[in-house]
N, C-alpha and C positions, 0 to 999 in steps of 0.2 A: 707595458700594456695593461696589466691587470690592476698598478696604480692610479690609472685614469677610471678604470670602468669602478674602481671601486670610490674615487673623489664621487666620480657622477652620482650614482644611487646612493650618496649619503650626502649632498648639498642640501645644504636648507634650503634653497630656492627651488629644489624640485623636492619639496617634504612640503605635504600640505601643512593649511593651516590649520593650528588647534585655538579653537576658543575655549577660554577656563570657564569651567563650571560653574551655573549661579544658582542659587536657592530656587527659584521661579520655575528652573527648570522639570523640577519636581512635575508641575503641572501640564507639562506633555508629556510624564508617565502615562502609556497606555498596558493594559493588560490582556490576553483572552483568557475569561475568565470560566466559560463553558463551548461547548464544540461537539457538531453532532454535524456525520459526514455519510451520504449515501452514494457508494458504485453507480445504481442504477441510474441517477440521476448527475453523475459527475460535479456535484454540487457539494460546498461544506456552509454550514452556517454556524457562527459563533457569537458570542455577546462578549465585549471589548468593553472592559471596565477603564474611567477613565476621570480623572479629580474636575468636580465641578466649585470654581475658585469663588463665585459669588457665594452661593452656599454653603463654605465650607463641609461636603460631602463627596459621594462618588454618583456617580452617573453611570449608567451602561447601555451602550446601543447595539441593535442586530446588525450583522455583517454577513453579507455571501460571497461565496471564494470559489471562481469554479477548478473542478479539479485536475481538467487538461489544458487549460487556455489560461489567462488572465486576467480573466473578468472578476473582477471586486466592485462590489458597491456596498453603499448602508442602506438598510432595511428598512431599520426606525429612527425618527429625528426627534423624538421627546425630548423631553428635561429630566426622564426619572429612571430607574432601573430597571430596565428589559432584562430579562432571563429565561432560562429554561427554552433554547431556541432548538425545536425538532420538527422534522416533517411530517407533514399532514398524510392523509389518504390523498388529499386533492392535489399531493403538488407543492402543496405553501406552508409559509410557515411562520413564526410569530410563536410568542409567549405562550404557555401550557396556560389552561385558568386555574386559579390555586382555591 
């Protein structure tokens, strides 16, 4: 009995598939590379660094995460480095001005 249960969970036909690694891959490296999270608003927002391939640079967009549900969305759709993502007085929220 325990011959069979042990063939089953190590067939390859039930082990998924692995695809090998390729260099490109590199390119859906994502990072959070800052994170600012408030109780009162059950909300976190972060900037998620991430390789912009035409440009050879990085890019980073705002993201919010709520913190009981699963609501994710992005914030900013630029081409350029968003940072510094923290709540307003009002609510909202976006890049500090530097």
């Amino acid at each position: 009995m325990a011959t069979q249960a042990t063939q089953a969970t190590t067939s390859p036909a039930s082990a998924p598939a692995r695809t090998p690694f390729q260099v490109d891959d590199l390119y859906l490296h994502m990072k959070i590379t800052e994170l600012h999270c408030t109780a009162r608003l059950q909300r976190a927002v972060c900037a998620v660094q991430s390789v912009d391939r035409k440009k050879n640079d990085y890019q980073s967009k705002l993201w919010m995460y709520g913190l009981e549900d699963s609501e994710v969305f992005q914030i900013t759709h630029g081409t350029g480095k968003d940072h510094s993502p923290c709540w307003g007085q009002r609510r909202r929220t976006g890049p500090l001005p530097q």
